[in-house]
N, C-alpha and C positions, 0 to 999 in steps of 0.2 A: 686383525683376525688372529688367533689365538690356533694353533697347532700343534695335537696333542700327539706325543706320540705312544701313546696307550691304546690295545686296539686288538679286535677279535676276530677272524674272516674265517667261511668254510665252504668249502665246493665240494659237490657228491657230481662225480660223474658214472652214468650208468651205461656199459657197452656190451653188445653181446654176449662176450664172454669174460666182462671183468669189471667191476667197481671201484675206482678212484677216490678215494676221499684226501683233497687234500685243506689242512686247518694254518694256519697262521698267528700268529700271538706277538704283539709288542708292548714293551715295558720303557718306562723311561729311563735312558742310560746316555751321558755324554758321547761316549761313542758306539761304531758299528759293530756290532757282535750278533751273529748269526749262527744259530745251531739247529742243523738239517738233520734229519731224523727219516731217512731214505731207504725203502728196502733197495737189499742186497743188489740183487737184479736189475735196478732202475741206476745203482749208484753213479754212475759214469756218466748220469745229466745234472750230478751238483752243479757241477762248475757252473753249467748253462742258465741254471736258477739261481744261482748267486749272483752272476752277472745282470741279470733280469729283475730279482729284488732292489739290489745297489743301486739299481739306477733311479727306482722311486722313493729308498729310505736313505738319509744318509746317516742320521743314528738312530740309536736306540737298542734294547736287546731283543732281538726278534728269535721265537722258537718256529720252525716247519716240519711239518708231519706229511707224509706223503703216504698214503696207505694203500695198497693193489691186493683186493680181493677176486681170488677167479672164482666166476658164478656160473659158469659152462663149460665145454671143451675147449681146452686151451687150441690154437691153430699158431702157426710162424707168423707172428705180426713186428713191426717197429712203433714203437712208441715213437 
């Protein structure tokens, strides 16, 4: 079986007060190279998604967008 590692994924999460979009993009590359593209705000869960990608890719060059649009009143929540 033949696996490629070229590849396009997209999640739209919609929550009360805010919309998630996150995209994924892999190229074929000998090795792992990952470049997270993470608002400000969110930054301090790379690590947690790097560790969570790595464990399903072992190469390739993967791009991650994580996009957080607020569509309401913001309120104190944790991601």
């Amino acid at each position: 079986m033949i696996q490629s590692m070229t590849g396009f994924g997209k999640s739209i999460s919609e929550l009360p007060s805010k919309k998630i979009t996150v995209e994924i993009k892999s190229l074929n590359s000998k090795n792992f190279d990952l470049n997270a593209r993470i608002s400000s705000q969110y930054r301090e869960k790379e690590l947690e998604l790097r560790k969570i990608i790595s464990k399903s890719l072992v190469r390739g060059k993967i791009d991650l967008s994580v996009y957080v649009e607020n569509t309401g009143e913001e309120t104190s929540s944790v991601l």
